[in-house]
C-alpha positions in Angstrom: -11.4 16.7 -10.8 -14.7 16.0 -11.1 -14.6 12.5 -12.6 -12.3 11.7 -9.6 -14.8 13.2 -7.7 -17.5 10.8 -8.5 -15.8 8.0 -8.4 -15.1 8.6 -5.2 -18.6 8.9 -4.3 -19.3 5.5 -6.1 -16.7 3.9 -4.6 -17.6 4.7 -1.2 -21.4 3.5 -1.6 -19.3 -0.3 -2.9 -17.8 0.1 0.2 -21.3 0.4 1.7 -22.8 -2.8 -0.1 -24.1 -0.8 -3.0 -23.9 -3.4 -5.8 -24.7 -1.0 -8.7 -21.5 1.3 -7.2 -19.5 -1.6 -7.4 -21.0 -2.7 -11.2 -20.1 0.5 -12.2 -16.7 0.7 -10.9 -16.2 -2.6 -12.4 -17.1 -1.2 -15.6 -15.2 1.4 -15.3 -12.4 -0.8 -15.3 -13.5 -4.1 -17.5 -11.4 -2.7 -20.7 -8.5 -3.5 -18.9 -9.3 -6.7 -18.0 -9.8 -7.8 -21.5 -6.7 -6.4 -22.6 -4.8 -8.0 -19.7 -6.2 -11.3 -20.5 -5.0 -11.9 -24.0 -2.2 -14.0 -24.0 -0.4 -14.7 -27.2 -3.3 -13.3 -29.2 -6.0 -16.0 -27.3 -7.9 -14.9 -24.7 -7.3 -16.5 -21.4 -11.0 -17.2 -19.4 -8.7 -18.3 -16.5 -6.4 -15.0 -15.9 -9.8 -12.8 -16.8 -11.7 -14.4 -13.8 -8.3 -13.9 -12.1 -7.9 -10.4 -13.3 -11.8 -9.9 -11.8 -10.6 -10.9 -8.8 -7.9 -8.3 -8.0 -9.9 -5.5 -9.2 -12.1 -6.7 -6.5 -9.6 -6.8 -3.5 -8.2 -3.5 -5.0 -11.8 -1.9 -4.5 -11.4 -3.0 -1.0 -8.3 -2.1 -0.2 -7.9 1.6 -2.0 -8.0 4.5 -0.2 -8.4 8.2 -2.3 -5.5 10.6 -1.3 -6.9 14.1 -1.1 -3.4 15.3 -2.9 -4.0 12.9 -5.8 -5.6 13.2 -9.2 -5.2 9.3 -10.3 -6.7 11.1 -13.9 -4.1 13.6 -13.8 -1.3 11.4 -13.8 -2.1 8.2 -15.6 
């Protein structure tokens, strides 16, 4: 609960224009990207910058459910 805790605090200062909050979240995240953008065993610069994209919008859009531990059930 507490690492969904702080990432709710970061994400609502990238909400706020914080650019470090956002970097962070972003790294949070970035493993997945990679991993998502290997296509045949290449990696694809195209569907990486595409991937960055959506995390982006996602960032945006996400709202933390009070109910919800996103660690608890991944």
């Amino acid at each position: 609960m507490v690492i969904n805790k702080k990432l709710k605090e970061i994400h609502t200062k990238s909400l706020k224009g914080d650019k470090e909050a956002l970097k962070e979240i972003t790294d949070i995240f970035r493993w997945q990207l990679y991993k998502n953008s290997y296509i045949n065993g290449h990696f694809d610069e195209d569907c990486f910058q595409e991937l960055n994209i959506k995390l982006l919008e996602g960032i945006k859009r996400f709202k933390f459910d009070k109910e919800y531990d996103i660690f608890k059930h991944a």
